[in-house]
PALO-465252 format. One line per 10 residues: their letters; for each residue x negated, y, z of N, C-alpha, C. Coordinates in Angstrom, 2 decimals. Layout:
a> X/Y/Z/X/Y/Z/X/Y/Z; ...
end
This chain:
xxxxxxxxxx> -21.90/-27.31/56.64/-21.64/-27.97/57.91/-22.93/-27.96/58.74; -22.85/-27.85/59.95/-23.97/-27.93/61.06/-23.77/-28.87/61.98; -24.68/-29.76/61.89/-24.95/-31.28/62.71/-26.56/-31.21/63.16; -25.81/-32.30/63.65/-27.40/-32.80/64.26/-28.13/-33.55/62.82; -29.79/-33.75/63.04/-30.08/-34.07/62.02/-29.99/-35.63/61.61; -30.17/-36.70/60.57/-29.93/-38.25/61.05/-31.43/-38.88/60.54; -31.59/-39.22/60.39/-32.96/-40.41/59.98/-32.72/-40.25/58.48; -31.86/-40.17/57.92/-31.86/-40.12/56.68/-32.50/-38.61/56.27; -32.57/-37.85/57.04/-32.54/-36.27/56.77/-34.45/-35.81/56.78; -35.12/-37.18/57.59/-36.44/-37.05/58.04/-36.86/-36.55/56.79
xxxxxxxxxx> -36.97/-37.05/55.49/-38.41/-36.74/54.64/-37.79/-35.25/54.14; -36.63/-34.61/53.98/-35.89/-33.18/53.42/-36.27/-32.15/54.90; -36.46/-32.93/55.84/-36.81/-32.08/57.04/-38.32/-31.93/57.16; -39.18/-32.53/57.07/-40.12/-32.34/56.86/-41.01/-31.42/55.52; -39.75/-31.33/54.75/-40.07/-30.30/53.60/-39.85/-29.06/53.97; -38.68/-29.13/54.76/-38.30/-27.79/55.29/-39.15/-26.90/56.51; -39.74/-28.16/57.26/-41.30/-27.49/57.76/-41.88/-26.75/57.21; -42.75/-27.58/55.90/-43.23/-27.25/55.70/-43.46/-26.12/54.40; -42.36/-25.65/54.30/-41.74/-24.30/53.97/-41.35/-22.82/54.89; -41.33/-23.75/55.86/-41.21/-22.40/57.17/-42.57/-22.33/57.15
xxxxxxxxxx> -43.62/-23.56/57.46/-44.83/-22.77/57.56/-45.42/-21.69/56.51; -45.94/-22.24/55.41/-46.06/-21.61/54.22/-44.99/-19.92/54.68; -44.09/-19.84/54.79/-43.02/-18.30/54.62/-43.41/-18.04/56.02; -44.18/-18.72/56.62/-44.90/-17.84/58.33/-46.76/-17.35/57.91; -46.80/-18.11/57.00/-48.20/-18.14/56.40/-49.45/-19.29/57.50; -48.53/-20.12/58.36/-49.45/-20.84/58.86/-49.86/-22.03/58.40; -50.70/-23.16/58.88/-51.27/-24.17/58.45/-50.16/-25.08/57.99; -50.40/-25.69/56.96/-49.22/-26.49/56.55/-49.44/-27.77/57.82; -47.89/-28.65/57.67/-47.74/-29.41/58.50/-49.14/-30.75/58.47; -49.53/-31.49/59.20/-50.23/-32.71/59.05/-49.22/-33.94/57.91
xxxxxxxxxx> -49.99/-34.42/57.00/-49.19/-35.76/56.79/-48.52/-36.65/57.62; -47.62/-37.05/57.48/-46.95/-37.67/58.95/-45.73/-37.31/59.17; -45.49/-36.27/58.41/-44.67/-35.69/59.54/-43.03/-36.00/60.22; -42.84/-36.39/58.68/-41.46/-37.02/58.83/-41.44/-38.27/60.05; -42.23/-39.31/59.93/-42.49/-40.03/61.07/-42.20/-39.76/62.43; -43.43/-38.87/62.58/-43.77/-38.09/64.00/-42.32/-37.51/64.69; -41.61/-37.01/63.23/-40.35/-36.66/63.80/-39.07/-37.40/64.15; -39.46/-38.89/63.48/-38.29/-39.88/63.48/-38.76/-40.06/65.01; -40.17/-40.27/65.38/-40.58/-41.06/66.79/-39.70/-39.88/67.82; -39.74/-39.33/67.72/-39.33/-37.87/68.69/-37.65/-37.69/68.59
xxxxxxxxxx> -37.16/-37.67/67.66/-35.72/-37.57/67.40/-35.27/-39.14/67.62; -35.35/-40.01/66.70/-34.60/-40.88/67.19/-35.04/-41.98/67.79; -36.24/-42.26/68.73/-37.26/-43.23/69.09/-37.71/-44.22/67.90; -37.83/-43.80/67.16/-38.48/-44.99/65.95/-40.02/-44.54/66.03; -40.31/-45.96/65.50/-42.22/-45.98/65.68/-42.93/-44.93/64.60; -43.68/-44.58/65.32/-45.12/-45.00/65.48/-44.55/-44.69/67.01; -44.70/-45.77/68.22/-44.99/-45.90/69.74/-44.22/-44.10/70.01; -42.92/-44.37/69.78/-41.85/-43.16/70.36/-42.15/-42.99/72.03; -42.91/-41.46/72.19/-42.98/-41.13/73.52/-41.36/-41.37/74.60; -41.75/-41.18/75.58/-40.92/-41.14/76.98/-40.08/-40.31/76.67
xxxxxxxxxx> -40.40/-38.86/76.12/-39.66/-37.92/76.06/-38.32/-37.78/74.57; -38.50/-39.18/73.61/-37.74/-39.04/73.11/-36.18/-38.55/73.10; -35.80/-37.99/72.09/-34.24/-37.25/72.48/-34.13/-36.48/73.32; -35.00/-35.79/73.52/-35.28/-34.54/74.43/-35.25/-33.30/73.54; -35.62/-33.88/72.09/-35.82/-33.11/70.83/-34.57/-33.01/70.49; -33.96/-31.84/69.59/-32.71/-31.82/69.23/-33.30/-31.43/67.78; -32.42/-31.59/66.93/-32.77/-30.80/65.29/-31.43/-30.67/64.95; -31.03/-29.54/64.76/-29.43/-29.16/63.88/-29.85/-28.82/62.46; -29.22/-29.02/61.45/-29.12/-28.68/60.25/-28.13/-28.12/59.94; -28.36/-27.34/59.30/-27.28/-26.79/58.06/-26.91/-27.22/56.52
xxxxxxxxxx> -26.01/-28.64/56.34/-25.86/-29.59/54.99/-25.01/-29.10/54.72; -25.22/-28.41/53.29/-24.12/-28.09/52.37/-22.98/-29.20/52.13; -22.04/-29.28/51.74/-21.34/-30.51/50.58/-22.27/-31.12/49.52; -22.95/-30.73/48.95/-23.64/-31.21/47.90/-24.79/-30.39/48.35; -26.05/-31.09/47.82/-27.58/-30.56/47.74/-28.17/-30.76/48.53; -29.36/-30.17/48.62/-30.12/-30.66/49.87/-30.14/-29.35/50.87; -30.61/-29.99/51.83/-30.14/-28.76/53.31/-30.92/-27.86/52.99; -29.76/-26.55/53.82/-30.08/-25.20/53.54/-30.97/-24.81/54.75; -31.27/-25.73/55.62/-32.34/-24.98/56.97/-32.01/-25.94/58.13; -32.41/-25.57/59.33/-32.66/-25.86/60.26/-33.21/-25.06/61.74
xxxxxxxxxx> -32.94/-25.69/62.64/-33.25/-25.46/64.29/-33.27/-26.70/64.42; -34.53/-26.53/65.43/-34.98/-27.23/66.58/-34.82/-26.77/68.36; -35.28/-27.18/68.62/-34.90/-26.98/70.48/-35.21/-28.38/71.20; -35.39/-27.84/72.44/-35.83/-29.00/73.69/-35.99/-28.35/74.98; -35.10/-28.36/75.82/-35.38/-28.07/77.38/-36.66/-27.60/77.51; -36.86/-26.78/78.14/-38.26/-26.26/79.16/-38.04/-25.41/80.67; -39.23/-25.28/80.94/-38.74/-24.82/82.31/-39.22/-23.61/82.66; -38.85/-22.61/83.24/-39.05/-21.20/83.71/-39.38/-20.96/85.10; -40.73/-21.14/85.26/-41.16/-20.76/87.10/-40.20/-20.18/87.74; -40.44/-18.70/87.07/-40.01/-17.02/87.48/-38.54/-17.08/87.59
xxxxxxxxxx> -37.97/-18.12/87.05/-36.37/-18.17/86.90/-36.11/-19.43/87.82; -36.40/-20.21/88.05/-36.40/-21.67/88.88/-35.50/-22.49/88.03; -35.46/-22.43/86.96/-34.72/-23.02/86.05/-34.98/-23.88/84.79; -34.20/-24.95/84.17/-34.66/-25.02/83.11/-33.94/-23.74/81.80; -34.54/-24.12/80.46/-33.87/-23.20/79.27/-33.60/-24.21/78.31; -33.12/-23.32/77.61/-33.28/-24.46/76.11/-34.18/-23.12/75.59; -35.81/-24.15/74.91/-36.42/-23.16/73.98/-36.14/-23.33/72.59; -35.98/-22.82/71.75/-35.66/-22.98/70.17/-37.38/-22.78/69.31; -37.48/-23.42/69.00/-39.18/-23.46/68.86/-38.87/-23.20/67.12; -37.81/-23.43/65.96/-37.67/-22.88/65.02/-36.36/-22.35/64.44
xxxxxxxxxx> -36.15/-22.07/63.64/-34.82/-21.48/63.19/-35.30/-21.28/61.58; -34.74/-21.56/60.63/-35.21/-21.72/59.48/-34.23/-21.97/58.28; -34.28/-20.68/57.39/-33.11/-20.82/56.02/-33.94/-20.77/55.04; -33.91/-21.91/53.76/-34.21/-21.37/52.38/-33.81/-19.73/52.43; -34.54/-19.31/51.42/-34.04/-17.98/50.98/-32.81/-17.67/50.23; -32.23/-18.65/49.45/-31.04/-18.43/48.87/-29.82/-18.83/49.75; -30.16/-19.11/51.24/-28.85/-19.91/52.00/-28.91/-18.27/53.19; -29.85/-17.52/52.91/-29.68/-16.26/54.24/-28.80/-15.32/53.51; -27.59/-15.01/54.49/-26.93/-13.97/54.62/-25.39/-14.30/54.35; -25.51/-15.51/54.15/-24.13/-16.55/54.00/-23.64/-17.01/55.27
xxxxxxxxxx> -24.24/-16.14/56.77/-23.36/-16.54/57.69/-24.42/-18.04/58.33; -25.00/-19.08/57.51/-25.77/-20.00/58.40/-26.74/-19.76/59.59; -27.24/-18.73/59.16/-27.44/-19.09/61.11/-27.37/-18.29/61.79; -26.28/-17.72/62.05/-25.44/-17.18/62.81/-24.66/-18.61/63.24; -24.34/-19.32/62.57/-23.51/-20.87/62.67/-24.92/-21.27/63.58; -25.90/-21.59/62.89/-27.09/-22.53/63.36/-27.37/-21.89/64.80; -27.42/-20.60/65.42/-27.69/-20.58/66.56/-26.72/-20.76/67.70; -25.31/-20.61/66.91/-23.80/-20.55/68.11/-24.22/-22.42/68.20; -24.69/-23.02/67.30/-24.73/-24.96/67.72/-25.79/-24.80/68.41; -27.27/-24.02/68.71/-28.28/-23.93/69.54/-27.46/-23.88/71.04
xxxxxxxxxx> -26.68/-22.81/70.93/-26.17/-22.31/72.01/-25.52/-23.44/72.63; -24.67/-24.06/71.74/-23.55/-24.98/72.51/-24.44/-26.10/72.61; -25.95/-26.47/72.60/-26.21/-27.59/72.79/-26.69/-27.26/73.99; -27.27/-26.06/74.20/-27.54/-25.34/75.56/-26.54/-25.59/76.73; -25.14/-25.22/76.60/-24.09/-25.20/77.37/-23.55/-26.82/78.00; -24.03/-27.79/76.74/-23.74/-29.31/76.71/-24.68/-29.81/78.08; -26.35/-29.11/77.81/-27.14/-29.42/78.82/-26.96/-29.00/80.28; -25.98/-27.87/80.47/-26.07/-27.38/81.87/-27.10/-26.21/81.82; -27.10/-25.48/80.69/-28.17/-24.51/81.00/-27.95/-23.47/80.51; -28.72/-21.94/81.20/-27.79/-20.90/81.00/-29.01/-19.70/80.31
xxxxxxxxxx> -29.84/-20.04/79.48/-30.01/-19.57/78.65/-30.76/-20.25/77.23; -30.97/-19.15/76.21/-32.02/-19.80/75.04/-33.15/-18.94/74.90; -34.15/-19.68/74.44/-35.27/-18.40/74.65/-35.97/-18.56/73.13; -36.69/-18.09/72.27/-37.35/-18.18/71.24/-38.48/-16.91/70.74; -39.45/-17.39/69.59/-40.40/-16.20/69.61/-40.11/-15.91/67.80; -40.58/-15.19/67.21/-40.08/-15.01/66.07/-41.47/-13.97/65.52; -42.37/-14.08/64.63/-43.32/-13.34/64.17/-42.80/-12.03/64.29; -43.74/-11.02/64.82/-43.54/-9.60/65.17/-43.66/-8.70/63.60; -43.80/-9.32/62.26/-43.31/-8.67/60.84/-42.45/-9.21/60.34; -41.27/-10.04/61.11/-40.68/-10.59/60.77/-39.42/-10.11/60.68
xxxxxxxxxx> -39.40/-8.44/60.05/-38.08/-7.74/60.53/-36.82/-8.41/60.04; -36.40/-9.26/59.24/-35.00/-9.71/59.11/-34.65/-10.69/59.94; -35.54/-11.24/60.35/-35.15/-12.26/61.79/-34.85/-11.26/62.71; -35.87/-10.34/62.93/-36.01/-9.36/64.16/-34.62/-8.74/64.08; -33.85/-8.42/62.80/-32.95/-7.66/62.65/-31.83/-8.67/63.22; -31.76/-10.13/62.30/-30.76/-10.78/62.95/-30.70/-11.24/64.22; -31.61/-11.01/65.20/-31.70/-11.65/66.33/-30.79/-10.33/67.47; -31.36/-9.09/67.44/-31.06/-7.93/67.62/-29.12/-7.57/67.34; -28.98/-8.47/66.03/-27.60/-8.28/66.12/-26.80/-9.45/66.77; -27.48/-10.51/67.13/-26.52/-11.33/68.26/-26.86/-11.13/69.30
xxxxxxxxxx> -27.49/-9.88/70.19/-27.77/-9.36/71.15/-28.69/-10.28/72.12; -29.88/-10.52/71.02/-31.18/-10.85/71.67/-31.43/-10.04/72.36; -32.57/-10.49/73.29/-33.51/-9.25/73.82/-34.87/-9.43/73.69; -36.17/-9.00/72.91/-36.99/-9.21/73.25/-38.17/-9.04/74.30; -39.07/-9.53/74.59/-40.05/-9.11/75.44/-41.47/-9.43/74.77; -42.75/-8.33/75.29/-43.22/-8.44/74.22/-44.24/-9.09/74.95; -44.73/-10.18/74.44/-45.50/-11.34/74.62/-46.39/-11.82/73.14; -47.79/-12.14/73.79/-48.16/-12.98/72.58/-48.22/-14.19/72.80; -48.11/-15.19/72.01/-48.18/-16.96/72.10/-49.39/-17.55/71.58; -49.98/-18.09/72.70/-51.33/-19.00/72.74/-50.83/-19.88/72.21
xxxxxxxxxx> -52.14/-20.66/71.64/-52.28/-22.37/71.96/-53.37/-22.58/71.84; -53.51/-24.15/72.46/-55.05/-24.27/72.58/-55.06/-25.86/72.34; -55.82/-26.18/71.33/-55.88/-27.55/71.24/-56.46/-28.50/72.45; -55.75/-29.82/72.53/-56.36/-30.93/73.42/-56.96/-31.61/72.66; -58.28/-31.83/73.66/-58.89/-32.30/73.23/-58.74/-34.04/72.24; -59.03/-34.65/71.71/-59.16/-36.19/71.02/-60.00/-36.97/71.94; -59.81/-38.10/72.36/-61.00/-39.10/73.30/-61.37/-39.92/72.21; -62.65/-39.77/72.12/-63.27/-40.20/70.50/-62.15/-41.96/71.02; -62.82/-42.40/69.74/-62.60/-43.96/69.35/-63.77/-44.56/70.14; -63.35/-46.04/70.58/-64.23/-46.80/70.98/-65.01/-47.00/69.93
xxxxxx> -65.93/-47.38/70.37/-67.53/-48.39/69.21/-66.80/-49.28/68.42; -67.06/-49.47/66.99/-66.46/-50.44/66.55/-67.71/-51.73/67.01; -66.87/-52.97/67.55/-67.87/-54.04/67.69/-68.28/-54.78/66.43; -69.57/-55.23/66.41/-70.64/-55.78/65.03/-69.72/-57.69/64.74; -69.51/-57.93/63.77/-69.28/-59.16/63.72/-70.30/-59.71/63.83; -70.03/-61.26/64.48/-70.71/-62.16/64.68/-71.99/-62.41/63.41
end
């Protein structure tokens, strides 16, 4: 089944991060993470930004076991297009849940959360050795463009002085 994700799903979702990272070979997630993601998905603390529920997370829950993957997504906006999108920032199967049809499921619920918003496309980036994504993306008649993806950390505003007790 493919749903949205619930609060109960936070600490199995946060594993599943940090398994996409590791199978991308990037930095594992920060401690936290499940949190960070409750504040963002369902406004629970630590001090849930403005932009809460702006975040979407679909899963893919078997009947029994623990989930076979996940997508994420959240509105963004396109100058060049005058529009907003829905960007899909992950897409993510254990290895024993690919080729069973899940996300092919997991992106048609990307899509329809797209269509729910009023918006008329999805956009996503996918590692350039990543030929079985590349392959499955290609067969739901992606298109790519070839771009590389920055980031650049912001800066931290140190901590105040701690004051001396009396």
């Amino acid at each position: 089944m493919i749903r949205h994700a619930l609060p109960g799903d936070l600490p199995e979702l946060a594993e599943l991060a940090a398994e996409h990272a590791a199978y991308e070979g990037a930095t594992p997630p920060p401690p936290g993470l499940a949190e960070r993601l409750g504040a963002l998905l369902f406004g629970q603390e630590p001090a849930a930004p403005a932009r809460a529920r702006t975040v979407r997370v679909l899963v893919a829950a078997p009947a029994r076991g623990p989930l076979a993957g996940y997508a994420s997504c959240t509105p963004e906006f396109a100058t060049w297009q005058g529009a907003e999108y829905l960007h899909m920032d992950c897409l993510y199967l254990r290895p024993e849940h690919r080729g069973a049809g899940l996300g092919r499921r997991l992106m048609a619920a990307v899509v329809s959360e797209g269509e729910r918003l009023g918006l008329t496309q999805v956009q996503w980036n996918t590692p350039a050795w990543n030929d079985g994504a590349i392959r499955f993306y290609d067969r739901l008649g992606g298109t790519a463009a070839p771009k590389l993806r920055y980031s650049l950390p912001i800066p931290v505003p140190p901590a105040p002085p701690l004051r001396k007790a009396p």
